[in-house]
VEXPA-729150 format. One record per atom (N, C-alpha, C, O): residue in one letter; x, y, z. Coordinates in pm, whole numbers, plus 50000, padded with zeros to 5 digits. Layout:
<pts>
aXYZ/...
</pts>
This chain:
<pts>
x500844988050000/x500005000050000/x500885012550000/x501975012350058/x500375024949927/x500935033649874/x500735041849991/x499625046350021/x502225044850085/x502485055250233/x502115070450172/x502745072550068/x501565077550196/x501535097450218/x502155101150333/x502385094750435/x502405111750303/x502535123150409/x502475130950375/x503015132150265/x501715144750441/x501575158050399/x502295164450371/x503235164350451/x502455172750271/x503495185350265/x503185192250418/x502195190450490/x504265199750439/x504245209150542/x504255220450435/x504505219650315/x503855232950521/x504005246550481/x505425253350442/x505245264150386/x506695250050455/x507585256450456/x507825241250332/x506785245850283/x507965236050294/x507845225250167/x506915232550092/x507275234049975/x505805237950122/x504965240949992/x505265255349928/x505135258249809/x505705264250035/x506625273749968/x507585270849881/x507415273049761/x508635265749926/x509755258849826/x508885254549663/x509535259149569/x508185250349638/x507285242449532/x506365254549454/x505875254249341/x506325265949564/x505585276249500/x506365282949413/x505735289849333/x507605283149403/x508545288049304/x509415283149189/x510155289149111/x508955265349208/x509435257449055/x510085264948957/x511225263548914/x509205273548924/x508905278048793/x510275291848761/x510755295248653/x510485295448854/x511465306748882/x513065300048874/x514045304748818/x512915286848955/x514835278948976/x513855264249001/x512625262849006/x514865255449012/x514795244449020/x514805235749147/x514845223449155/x514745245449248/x514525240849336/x515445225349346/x514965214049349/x516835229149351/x517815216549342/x519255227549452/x519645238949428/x519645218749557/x521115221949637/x522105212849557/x522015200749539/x523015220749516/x524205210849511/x525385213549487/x525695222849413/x526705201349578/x528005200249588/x528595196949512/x528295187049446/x529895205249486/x530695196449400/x531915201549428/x532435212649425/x532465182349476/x533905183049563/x535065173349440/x534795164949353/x536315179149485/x537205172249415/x537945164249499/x537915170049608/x538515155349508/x539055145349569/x540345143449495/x540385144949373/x541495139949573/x542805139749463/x543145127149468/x544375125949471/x542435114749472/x542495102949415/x541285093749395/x540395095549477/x541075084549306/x539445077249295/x538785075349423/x539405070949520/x537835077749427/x536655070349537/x536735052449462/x537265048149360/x535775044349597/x535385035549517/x534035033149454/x533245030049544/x533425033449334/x532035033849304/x531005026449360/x529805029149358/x531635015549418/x530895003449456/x530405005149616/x529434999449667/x531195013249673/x531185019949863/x530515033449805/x529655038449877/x530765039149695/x529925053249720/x528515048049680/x527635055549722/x528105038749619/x526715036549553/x525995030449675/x524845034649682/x526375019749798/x526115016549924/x526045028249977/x524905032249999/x527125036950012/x526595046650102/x525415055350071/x524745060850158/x525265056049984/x524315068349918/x523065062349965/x522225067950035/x522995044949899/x521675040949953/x521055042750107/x519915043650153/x522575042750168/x522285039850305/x522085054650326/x522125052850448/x521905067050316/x521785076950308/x520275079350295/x519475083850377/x520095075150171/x518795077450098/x517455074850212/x516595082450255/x517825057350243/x516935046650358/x516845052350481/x515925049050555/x517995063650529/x517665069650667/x516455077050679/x516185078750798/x515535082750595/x514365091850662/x513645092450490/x514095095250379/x512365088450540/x512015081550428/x511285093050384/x510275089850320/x511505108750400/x511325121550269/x512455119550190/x512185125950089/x513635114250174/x514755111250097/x514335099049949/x514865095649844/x513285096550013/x512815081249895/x511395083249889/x510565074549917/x511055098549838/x509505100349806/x509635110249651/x510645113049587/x508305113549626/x508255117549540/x507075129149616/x506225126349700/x507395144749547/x506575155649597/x505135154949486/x505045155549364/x504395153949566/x503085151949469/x502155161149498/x501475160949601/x502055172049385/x501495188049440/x499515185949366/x499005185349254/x499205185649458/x497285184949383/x496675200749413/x496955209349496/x495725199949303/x495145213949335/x494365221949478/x493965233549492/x494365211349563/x494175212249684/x495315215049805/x495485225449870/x496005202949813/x497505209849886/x498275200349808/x498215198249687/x499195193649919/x500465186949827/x500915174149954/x501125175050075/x500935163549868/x501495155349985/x503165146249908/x503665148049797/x503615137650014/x505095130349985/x504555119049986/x503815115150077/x504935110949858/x504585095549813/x505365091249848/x506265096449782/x506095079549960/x507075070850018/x506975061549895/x505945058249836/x508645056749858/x508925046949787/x509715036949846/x510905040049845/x509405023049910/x509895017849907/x511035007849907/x511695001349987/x510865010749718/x512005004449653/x512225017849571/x511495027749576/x513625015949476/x513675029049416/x515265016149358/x515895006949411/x515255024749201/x516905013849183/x517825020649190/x517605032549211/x518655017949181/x520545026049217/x520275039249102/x520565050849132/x519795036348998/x520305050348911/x519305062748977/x519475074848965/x518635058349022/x517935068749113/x518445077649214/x517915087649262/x519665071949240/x520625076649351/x521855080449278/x522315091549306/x522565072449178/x523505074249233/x524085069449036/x523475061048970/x525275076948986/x525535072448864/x527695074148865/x528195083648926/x528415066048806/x529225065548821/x530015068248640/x529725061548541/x531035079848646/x531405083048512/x532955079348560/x533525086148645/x533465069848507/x534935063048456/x535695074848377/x535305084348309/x537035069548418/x538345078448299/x537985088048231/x538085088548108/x537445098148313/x537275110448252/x538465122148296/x538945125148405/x538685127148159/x540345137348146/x540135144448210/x541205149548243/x538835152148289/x538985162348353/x537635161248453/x536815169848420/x537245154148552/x536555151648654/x535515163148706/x534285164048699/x536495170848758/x535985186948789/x535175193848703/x534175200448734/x535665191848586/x534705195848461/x533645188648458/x532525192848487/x533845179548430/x531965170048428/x531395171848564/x530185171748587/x532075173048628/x531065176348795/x530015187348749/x528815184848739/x530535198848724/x529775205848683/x528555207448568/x527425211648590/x528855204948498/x528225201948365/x526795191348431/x525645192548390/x527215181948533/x525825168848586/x525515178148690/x524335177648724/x526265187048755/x525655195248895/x524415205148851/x523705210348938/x524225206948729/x523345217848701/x521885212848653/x520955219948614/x521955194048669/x520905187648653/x519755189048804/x520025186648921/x518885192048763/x518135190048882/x517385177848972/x517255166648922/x516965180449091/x516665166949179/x514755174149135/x514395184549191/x513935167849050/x512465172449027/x511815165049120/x512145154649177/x510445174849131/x509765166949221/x509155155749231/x508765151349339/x508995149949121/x508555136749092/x509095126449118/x508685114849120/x510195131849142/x511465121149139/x511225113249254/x510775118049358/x511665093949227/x511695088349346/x512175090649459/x511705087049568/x513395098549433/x514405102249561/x514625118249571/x514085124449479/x515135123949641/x515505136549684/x516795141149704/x517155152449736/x517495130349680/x518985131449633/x519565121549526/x519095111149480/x520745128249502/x521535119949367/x522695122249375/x523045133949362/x523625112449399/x524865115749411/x525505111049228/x525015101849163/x526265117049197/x527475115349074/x528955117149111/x529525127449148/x529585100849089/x530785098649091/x531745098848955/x531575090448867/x532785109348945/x533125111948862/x534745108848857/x535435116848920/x535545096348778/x536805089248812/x537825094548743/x538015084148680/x538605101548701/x540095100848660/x540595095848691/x540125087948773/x542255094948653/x543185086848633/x544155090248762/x545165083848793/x543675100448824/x544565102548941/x543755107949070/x544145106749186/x542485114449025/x541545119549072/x539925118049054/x539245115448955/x539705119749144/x537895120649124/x537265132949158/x537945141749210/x535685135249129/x534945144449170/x533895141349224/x533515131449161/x533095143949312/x531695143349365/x530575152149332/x530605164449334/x529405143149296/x527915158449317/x527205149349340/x526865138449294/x526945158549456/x525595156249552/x524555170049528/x524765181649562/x523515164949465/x522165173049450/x521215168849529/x520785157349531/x520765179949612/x519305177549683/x518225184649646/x518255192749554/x516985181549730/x515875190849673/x515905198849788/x516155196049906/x515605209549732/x515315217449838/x513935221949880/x513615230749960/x513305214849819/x511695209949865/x511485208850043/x510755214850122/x512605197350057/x512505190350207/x513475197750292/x513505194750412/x514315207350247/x515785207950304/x516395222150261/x516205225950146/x516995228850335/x517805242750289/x519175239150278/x519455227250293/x520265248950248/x521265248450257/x521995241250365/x522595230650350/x521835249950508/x522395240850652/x522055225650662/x522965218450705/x520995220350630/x520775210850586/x521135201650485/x520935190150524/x521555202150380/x522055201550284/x523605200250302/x524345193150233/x523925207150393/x525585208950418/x526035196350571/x527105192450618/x524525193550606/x524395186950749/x524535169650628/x525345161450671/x524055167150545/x523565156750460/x524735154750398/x524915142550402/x525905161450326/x526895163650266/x528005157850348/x528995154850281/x528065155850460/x528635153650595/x528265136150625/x528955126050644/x527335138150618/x526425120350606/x527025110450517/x527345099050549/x527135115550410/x527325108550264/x528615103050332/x528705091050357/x529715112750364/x531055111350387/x531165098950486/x531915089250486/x530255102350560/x530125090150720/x529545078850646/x529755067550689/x528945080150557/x528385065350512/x529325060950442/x529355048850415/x530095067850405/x531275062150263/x532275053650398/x532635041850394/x532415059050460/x533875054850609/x532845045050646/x533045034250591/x531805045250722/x531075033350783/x531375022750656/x532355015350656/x530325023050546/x530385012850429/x532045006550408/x532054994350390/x533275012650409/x534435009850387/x535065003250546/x536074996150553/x534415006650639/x534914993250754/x534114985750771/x534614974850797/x532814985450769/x531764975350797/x531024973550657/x529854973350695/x531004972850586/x530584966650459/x529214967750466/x528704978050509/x528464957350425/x526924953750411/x526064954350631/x524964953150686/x526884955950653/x526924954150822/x526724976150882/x526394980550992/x527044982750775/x527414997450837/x525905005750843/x525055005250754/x525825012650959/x524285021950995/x525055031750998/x526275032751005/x523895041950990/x523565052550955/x522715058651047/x521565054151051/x523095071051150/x521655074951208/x521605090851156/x522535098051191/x520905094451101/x520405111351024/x519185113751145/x518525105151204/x519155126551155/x518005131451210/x516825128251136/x516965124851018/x515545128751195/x514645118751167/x513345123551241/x512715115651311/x512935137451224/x511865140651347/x511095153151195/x511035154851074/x510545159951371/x509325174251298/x510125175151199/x511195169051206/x509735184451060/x510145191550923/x509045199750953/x508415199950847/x508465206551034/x507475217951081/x508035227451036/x509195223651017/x507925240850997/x508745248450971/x507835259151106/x508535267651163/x506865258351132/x506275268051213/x506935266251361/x506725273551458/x507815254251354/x507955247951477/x509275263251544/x509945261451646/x509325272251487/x510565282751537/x509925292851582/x510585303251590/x508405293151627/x507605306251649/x506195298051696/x505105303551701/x506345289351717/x504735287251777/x504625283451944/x503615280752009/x506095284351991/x506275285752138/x506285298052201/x506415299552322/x506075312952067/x506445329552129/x504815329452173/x503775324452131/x505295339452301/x503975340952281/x503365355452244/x504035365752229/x501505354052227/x501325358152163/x501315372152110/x501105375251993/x501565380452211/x502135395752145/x503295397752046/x503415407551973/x504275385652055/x505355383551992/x504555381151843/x504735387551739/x503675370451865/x503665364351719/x502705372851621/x502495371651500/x502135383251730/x501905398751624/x502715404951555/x502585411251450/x503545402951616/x504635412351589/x505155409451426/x505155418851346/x505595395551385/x505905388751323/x504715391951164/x505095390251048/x504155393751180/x502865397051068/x503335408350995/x502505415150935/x504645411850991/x504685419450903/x505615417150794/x506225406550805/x505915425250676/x506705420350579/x507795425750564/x508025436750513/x508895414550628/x510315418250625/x511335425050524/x512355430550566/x510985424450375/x511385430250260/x511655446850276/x510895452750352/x512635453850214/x512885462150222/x511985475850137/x511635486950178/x511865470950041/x510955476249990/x511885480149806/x511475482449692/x513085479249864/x513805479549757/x514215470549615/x515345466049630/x513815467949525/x514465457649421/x515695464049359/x515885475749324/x516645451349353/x517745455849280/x517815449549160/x518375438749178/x517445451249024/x517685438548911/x518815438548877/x519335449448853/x519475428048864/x520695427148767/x520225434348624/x519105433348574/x521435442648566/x520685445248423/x521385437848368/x522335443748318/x521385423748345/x521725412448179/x521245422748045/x520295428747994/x522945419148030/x522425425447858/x521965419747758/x522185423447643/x521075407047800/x520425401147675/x519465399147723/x519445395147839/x517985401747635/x516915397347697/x516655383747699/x515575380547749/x517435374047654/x517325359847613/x516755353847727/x516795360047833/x516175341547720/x516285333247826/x517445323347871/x517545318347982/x518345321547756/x519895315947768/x519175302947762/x518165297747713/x520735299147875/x520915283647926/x521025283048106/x520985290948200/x521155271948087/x521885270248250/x523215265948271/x523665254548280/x523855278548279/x525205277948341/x525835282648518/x525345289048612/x527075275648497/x527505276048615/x528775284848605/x529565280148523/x529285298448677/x529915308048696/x530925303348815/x530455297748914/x532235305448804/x532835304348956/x534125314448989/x534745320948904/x534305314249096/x535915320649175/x536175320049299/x535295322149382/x537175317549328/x537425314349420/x538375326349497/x538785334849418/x538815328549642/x539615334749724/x540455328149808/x540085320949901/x541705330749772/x542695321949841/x542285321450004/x541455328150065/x543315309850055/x542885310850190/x543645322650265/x542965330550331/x545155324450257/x545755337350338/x545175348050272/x545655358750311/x544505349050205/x544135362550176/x542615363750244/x542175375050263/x541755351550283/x540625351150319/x541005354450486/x540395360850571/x541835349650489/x542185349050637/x542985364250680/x542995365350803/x543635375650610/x543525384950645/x542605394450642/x542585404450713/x541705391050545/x540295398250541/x539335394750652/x538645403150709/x539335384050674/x538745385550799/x539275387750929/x538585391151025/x539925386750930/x540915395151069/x540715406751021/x539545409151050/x541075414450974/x540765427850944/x538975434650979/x538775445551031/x538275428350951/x536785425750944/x536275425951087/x535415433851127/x537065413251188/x536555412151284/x537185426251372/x536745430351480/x538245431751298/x538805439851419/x537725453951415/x537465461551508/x537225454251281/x536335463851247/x534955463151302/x534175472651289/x534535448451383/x533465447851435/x532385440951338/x531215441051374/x532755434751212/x532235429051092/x532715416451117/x533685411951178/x531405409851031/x531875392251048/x532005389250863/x531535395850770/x532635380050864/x533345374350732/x531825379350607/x531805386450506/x530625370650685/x529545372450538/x529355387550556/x529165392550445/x529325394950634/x529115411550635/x530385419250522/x530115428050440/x531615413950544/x532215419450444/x531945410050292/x532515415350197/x531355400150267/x531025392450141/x530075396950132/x529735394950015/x528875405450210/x527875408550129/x528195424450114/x527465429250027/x528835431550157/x529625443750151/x530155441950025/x529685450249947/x531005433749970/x532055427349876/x530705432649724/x530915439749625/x529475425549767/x528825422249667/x528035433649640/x527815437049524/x527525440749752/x526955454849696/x527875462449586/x527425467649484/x529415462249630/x529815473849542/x530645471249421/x531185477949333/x530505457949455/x530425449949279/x528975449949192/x528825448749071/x528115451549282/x526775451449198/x526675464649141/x526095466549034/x527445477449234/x527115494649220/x528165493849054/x527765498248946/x529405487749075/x530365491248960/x529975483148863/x530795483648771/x528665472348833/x528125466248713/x527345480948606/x526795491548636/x527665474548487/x527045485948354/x525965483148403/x525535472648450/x525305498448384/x523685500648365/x523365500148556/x522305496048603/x524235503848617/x523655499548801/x523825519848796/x524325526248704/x523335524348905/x523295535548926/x523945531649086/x523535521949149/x524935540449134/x526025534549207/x524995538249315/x524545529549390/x524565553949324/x523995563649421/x522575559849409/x521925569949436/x521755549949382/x520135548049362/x519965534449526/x520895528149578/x518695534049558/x519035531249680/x518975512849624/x518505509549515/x519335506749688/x519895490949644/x519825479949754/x520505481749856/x519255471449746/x519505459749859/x519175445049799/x518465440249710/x520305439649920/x521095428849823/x520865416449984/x521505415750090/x519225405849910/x519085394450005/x520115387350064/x521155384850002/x519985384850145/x521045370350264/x520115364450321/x518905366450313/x520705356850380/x520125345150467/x520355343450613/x521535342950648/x519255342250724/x519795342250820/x519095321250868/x518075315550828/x520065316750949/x519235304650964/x518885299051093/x519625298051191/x517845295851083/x516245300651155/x516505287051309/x515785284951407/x517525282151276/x517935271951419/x518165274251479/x518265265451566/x518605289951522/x519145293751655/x517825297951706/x517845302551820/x517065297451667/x515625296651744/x514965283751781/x513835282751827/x515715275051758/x515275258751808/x515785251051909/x516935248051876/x515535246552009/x516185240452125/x517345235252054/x517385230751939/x518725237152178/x519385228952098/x520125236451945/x521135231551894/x519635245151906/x520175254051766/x519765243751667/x520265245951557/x518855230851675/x518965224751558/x517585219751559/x516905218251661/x517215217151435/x515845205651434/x515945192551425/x517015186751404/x514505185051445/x514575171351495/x514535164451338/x514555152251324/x514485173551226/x514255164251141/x514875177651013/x515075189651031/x515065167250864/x515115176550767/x514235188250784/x513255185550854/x514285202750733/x513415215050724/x514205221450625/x515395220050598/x513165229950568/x513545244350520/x513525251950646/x512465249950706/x514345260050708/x514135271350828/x515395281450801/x516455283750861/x514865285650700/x515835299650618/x515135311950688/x514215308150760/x515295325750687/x514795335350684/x515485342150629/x516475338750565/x514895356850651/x515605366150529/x516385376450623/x515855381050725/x517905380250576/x518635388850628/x518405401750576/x519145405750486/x517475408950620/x517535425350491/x518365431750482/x519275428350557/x518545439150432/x519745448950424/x519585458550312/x518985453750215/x520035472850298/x519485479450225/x520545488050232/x521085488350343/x521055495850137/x521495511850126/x520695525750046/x520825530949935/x519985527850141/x519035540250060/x519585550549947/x519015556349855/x520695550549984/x521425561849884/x522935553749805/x523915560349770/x522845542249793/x523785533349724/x525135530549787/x525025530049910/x526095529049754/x527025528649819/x528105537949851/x528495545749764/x528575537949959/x529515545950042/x530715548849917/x530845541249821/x531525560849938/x532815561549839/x533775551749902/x534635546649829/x533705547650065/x535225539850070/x534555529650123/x533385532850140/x534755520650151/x534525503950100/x534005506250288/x532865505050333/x534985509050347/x535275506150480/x533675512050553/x533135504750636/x533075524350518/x531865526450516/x530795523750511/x529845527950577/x530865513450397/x529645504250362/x529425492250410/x528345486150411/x530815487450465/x530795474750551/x530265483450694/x529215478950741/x530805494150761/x529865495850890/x528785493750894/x528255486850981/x528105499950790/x526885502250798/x525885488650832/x525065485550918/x526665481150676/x525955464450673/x526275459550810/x525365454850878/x527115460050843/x527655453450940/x526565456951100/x526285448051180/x526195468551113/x525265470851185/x523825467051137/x523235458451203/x523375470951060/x522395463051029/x521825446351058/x520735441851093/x523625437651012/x522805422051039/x523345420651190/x523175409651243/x523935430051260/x524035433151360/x522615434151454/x522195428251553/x522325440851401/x520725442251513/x519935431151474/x519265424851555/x519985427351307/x519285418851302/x519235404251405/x518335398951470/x520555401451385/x520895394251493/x520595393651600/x519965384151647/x521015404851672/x520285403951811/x519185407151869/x518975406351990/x518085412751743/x516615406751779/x516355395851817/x516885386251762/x515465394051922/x515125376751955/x514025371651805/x513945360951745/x513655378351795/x512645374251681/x513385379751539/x512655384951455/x514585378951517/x515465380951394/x515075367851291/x515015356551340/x514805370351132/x514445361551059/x512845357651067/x512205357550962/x512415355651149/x510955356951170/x509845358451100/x508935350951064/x510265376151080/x509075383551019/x508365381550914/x509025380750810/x507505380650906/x506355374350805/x506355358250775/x505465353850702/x507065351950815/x506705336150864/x505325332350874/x504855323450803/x504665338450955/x503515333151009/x502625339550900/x501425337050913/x502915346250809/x502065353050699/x502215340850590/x501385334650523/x503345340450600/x503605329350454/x502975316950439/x502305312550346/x503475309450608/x502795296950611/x501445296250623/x500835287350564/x500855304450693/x499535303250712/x498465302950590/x497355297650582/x499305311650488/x498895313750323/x498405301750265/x497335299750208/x499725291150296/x499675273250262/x498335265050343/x497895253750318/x497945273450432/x497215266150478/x495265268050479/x494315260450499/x495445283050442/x494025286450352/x493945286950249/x492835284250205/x494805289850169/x494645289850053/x494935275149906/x496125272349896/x494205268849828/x494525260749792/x495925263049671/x496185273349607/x496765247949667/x497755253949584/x497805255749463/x498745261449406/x496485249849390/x496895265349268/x496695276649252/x497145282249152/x496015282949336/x495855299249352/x497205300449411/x497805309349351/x497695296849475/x498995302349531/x500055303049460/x501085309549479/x499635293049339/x500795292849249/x500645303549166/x501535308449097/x499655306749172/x498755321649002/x499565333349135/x499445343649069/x499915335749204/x500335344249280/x501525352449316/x501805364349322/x502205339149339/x503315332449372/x504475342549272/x505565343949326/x504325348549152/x505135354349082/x505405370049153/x506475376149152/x503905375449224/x504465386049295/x505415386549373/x506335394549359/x505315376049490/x506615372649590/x508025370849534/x509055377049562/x507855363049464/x508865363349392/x509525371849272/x510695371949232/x509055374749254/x509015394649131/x509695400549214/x510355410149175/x509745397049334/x510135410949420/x512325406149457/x513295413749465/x512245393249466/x512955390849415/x514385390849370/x514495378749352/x515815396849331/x516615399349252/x517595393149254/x517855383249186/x518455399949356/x519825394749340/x520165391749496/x519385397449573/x521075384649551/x521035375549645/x522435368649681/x523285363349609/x522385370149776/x523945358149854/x523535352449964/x522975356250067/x524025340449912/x523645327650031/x524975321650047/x525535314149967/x525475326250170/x526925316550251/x526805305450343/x526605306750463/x526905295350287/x527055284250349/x528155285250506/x527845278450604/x529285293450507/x530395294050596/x530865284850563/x530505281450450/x531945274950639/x533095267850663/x532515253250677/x531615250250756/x532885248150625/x532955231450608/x534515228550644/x535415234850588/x534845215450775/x535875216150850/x535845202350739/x534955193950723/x537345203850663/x537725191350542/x537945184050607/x538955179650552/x537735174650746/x537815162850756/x536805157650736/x536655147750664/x535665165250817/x533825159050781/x533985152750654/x533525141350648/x534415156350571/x533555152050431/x534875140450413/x534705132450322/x535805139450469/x536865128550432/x536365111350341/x535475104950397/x536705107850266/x536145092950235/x537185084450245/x538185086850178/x537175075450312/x538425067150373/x539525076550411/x539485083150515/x540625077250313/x541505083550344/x542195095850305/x543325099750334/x541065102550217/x540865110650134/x540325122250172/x539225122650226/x541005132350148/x540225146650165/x540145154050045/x540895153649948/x538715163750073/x538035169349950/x539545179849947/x539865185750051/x540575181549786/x541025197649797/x539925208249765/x539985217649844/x539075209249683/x538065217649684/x536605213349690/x536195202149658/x535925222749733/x534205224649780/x533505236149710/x534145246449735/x532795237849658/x531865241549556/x530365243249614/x530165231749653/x529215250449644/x528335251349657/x527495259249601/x527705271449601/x526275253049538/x525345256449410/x523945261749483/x523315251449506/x523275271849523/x521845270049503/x520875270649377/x521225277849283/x520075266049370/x519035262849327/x519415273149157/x519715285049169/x519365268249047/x519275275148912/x518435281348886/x517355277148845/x518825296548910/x517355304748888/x517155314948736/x517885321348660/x516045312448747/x515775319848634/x515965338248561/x515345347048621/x516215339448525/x516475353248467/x515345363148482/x514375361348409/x515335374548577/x516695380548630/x517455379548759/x518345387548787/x517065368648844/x517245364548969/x518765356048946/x519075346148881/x519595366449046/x520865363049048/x521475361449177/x521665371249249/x521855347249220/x521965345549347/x523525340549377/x523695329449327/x524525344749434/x526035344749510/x525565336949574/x524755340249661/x525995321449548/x526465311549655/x527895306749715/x528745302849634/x528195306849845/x529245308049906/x529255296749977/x528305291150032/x531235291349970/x530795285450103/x532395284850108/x533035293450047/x533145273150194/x534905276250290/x534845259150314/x534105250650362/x536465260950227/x537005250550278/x538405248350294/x539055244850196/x539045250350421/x540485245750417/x540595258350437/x541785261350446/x539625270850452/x539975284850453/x539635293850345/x539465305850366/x539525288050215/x539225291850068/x538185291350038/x537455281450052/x537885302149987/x536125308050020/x536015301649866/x536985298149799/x534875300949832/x534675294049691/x532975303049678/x531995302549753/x533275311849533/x531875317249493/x531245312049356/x532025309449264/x529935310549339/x529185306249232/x527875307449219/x526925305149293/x528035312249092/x526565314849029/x526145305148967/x526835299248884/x524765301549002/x523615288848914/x522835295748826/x522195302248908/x522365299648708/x521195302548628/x521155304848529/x522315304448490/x520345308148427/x520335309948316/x520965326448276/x520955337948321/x521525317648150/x522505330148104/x522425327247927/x522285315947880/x522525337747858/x522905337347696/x524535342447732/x525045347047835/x524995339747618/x526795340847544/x526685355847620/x527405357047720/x525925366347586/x526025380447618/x526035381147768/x526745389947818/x525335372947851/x525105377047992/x526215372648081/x526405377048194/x527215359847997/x528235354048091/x529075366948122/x528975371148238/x529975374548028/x530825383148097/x530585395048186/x531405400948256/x529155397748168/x528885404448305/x528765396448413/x528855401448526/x528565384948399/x527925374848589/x529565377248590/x530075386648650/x530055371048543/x531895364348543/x532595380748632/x533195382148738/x532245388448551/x532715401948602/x532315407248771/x532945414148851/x530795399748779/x530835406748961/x531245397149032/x531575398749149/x531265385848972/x532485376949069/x533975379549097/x534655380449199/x534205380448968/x535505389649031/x535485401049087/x536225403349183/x534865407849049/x534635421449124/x534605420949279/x535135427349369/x533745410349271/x533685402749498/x534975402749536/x535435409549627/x535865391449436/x536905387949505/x537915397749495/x538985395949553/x537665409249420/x538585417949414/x538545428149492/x539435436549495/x537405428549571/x536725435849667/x537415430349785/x538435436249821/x537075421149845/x537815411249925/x539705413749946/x540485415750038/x539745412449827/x541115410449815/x541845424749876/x542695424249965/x541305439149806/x541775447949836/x541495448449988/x542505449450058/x540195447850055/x540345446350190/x541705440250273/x542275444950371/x541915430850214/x542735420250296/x544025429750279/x544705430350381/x544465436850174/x545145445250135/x545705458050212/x546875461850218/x544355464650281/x544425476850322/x545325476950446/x545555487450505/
</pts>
């Protein structure tokens, strides 16, 4: 007999925006010698079998939306293995920009990718069931299942968290003057569009750069002495790479989304089970950016500053959103759904620091880490970040024509050149 379970509300958001990105997380690590295909295709399963939203399929009806449990599901569902390939790293990418759909039996897919001296990894999730922290918590798993599977064979467990995926579960203990409070809409009021110089709809490509580690590491010393934390100067980095893009008006007022994540409001800082529990970091410059760099980081820097130390930071309008999922049926929400998202633009999401032993496979450590969100559609341009070994690694997911690559390519460097001169000063 065919298992359900309900969508939750913070799942049916995720689903309300298909149509915009792909609603797909994903890694892509290099390894400087082969994995084995035969221990990564076990672990993955054993991955998959821990919490059975990992082996469903999202099944959205015009009413709400529920998760079809599978079972059985076969290996290519999980997991695909590419031999003697000249350049590993390269095909990582090229399969990383495939998405995990909702139909799909599973909710992840790992791709093992072999050279002759080296390998690569991608791990894609949905982000249906799961955000980034999550995603980076799962990425960590894989690794433990690869080491369990390689000493204990057909004999190795797995325990993943395995509870609520509530997303309301971070605000339904305030009480209730608090959860007035929360009813309002956190957005700034500001849109920033990227101006792409092609109206095309392109392709889906993947953009990257990276920042050395001593140079990451005097920038943030520098940062902290200034009273700024590492993503305050990366999203600092990114405003005034966005001000020096053609067609940006430096002095027009501008704000540029982050992420704040929503666990430090959960016993414990964590949940009992996969979730989306993102919120939104605002941030805004009414009059564009500062002439000296050092300016515009105060400012930001105070800003996710208070944000922070609101008790109800990330919050705001939560209880507007979900509650939406829960009167309203989901295809009206979907005929809707383009305003919220219209609003929209440009965006950085930092993963932080991944400590390179976590992800170790036997005896192997990742040299580089890569992190993708979700491929979004044009004009929504989103900076994904994340650290490994110290080396910040940046990348863009979305659609682009031939004309739009050397502008994305350009505010990436522009970040790291932003960065860099900091570390400089």
């Amino acid at each position: 007999m065919t298992r359900r379970i309900p969508a939750g509300s913070g799942e049916k958001m995720q689903y309300l925006v298909h149509e915009y990105n792909d609603n797909t997380i994903r890694f892509v690590l290099q390894y400087p010698q082969p994995l084995d295909p035969d221990r990564m295709l076990a672990a993955v399963r054993l991955l998959t079998d821990s919490v059975d939203i990992l082996h469903a399929s999202f099944i959205p009806g015009r009413i709400g939306a529920a998760w079809e449990i599978h079972d059985t599901y076969d290996d290519a569902d999980v997991f695909c293995h590419i031999s003697d390939s000249p350049d590993p790293l390269k095909d990582a990418f090229d399969r990383a920009l495939l998405p995990v759909t909702p139909q799909h039996k599973t909710k992840l897919h790992c791709t093992l990718i072999t050279g002759y001296q080296d390998s690569a990894l991608v791990l894609t999730l949905s982000h249906l069931c799961m955000d980034g922290s999550d995603g980076k918590y799962l990425l960590a798993k894989l690794a433990e299942a690869y080491r369990a599977v390689s000493a204990d064979g057909s004999r190795a467990a797995l325990t993943v968290k395995n509870g609520s995926r509530a997303a309301e579960q971070v605000y339904k203990g305030l009480p209730f003057l608090n959860r007035l409070r929360l009813l309002k809409d956190p957005r700034t009021g500001i849109k920033s569009v990227f101006p792409f110089p092609s109206s095309g709809s392109g392709e889906a490509v993947v953009l990257r750069r990276s920042i050395p580690a001593d140079i990451m590491a005097r920038a943030a010393g520098r940062a902290k002495s200034a009273g700024a934390t590492v993503n305050d100067l990366l999203l600092t980095s990114c405003y005034h790479a966005f001000a020096d893009t053609k067609g940006v008006d430096s002095h027009a007022p501008m704000s540029i989304m982050s992420m704040m994540d929503l666990r430090r409001h959960c016993p414990g800082q964590d949940t009992q089970g996969l979730c989306n529990l993102s919120g939104s970091l605002a941030t805004a410059l009414p009059h564009g950016v500062c002439p000296d760099f050092r300016q515009t980081l105060a400012d930001i820097a105070a800003q996710t500053r208070r944000a922070k130390d609101d008790p109800l930071g990330g919050l705001y309008g939560m209880p507007l959103l979900h509650g939406s999922t829960r009167l309203f049926p989901l295809g009206f929400l979907m005929r809707v759904a383009s305003r919220l998202y219209g609003s929209m633009s440009v965006g950085l999401t930092n993963l932080g620091r991944i400590d390179r032993d976590t992800l170790r496979m036997g005896d192997a450590v990742p040299t580089e880490c890569w992190f993708g969100g979700p491929v979004k559609q044009k004009p929504g341009v989103q900076i994904s970040v994340v650290s490994l070994g110290g080396v910040c690694t940046l990348g863009i997911w979305g659609y682009a024509s031939e004309e739009d690559i050397p502008a994305l390519q350009r505010m990436l460097d522009s970040i790291a050149a932003y960065v860099e001169s900091y570390a400089a000063l």
